[in-house]
Residue, then its C-alpha position, 0 to 999 in steps of 0.5 A: x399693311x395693305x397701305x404700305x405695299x400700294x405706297x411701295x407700288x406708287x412710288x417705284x412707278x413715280x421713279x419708273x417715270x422719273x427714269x430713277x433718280x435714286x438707283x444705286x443708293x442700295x448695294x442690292x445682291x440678287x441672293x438678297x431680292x430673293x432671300x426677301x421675296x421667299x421670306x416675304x411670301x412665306x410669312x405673308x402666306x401664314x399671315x392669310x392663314x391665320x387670317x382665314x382661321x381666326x374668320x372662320x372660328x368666329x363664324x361671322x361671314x363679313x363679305x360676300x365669296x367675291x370680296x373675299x377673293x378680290x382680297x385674296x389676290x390682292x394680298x397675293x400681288x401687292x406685296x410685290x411692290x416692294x420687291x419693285x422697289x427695291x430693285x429700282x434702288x439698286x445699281x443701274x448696271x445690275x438693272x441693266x444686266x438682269x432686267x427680269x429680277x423683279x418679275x423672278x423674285x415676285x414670282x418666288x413671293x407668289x409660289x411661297x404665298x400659295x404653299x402654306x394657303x394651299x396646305x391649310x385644308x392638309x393640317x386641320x386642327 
């Protein structure tokens, strides 16, 4: 999944420097950028969870504490570049008019990330 979110990143900055080619093949609504990016960060935020759970139960610490946040915040900022991606697909006048739709939507991703993770220590089993 990792693989998949650096691709997206790849290739929105391959169209970024080939001054997008592929704008408008996606009928983008700003509504459906966000619906996705907290959507998106909510199921991702609960994938870590578990992810940190199921590591915990099993009691085998395979990382040292500073991979294991590296990993973290990689898991928190890559997804983003799909949120990228999609924006660069949309109409190049919607672009024009709201230029900071990505940053505001991988924001939403951030905060609906950071909800479940920081709620895991609240509802112990």
């Amino acid at each position: 999944m990792l693989l998949f979110f650096l691709f997206c990143w790849i290739v929105f900055i391959g169209h970024a420097l080939a001054g997008y080619p592929l704008s408008g093949y996606l009928r983008l609504n700003l509504y459906h950028l966000y619906g996705l990016a907290a959507s998106g960060g909510w199921l991702l935020g609960n994938v870590e969870v578990s992810r940190a759970r199921r590591l915990k139960r099993a009691a085998i610490e395979r990382f040292p504490r500073q991979t294991r946040r590296r990993l973290f915040f990689l898991n928190l900022f890559a997804p983003g570049g799909v949120l990228f991606l999609l924006w660069s697909l949309a109409p190049a006048q919607m672009r024009f008019e709201f230029p900071m739709v990505p940053i505001y939507a991988t924001a939403i991703l951030v905060v609906f990330f950071l909800v479940p993770v920081s709620l895991r220590r609240v509802f112990r089993n």
